[in-house]
C-alpha angles and dihedrals in degrees: 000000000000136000127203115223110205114203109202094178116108083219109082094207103025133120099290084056085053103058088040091052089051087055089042090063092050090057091052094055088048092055086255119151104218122187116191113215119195115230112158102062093060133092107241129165132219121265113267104199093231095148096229099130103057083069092040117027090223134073131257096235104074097209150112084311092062100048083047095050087070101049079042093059097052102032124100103228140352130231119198115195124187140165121232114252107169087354093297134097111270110275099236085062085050103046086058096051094056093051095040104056088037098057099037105086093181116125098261098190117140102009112138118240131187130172132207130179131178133212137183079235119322155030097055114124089052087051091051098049087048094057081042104068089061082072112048094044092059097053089253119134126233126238111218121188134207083291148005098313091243130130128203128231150100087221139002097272088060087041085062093054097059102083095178096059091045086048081050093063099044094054079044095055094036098057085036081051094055092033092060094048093042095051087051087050094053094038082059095047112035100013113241107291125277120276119222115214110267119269110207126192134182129202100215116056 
């Protein structure tokens, strides 16, 4: 099994790797294979609703979200981290996830999503819930923890001091963990549950 671990800090080894790192040594423990991609330091545009991947499953934009979709497709679950910046996930993060989730066609179902954002102080449920939405939208269900899956810290030194937060992230790994075995399990026993066609309505007709 693998998870992919988005870091969507500009900081390579700030407060939102450190809560990431914490989960990435419960899935060891768990025999899950983890791989951290670094979001946040890249330039990505927003997504520009030209069209262009339903022809062509893939979007226009050749960059950091293409190589993802792939790992995407075959891992077991996804993990977005963000810090907080006016009470919302960086940009760049979210600009990636638009166009992620947009561009990737793949059958999502089933995947197992989780979110965690970190803050000096606040902003950080509605920033939570935000990351959140990529995921039920997308049939995926969503790892919580003991709490809000949210870490402390203006760095990552203060982020270590929180041990609440770090304890946060290790209850958070460890039922994604479960949640991820057990879904294989099921999806051997019973199959993944039918699908009815899609109904679309607009509001303005």
């Amino acid at each position: 099994m693998k998870v992919l671990l988005i870091n969507g800090s500009p900081h390579a080894k700030g407060s939102t790797y450190t809560a990431l790192n914490e989960m990435e040594k419960i899935f060891a423990e768990n025999g899950i294979e983890t791989e951290l991609i670094h979001v946040g330091n890249q330039n990505i545009r927003g997504c520009i609703a030209c069209g262009s991947c339903k022809k062509t499953g893939k979007c226009a934009f050749d960059d950091l979200v293409n190589e993802t979709a792939g790992k995407f497709k075959e891992c077991d679950g996804l993990v977005v981290g963000s810090p907080v910046y006016y009470a919302s996930a960086n940009a760049t993060v979210i600009a990636f996830l638009d166009r992620l989730f947009y561009s990737a066609h793949f059958d999502k179902t089933m995947k197992v999503g989780a979110s965690v954002v970190s803050a000096r102080r606040g902003g950080l449920s509605a920033t939570f819930d935000e990351l959140n939405k990529y995921f039920t939208i997308s049939g995926m269900p969503v790892a919580s923890s003991q709490y809000w899956n949210s870490i402390h810290g203006n760095n990552a030194d203060e982020a270590l001091k929180d041990r609440e937060g770090l304890q946060v992230m290790r209850t958070l790994a460890g039922n994604m963990s479960f949640l991820m075995k057990s879904i294989a399990l099921g999806k051997k026993e019973y199959g993944l549950p039918e699908k009815e066609e899609k109904e679309w309505t607009n509001f303005i007709r």
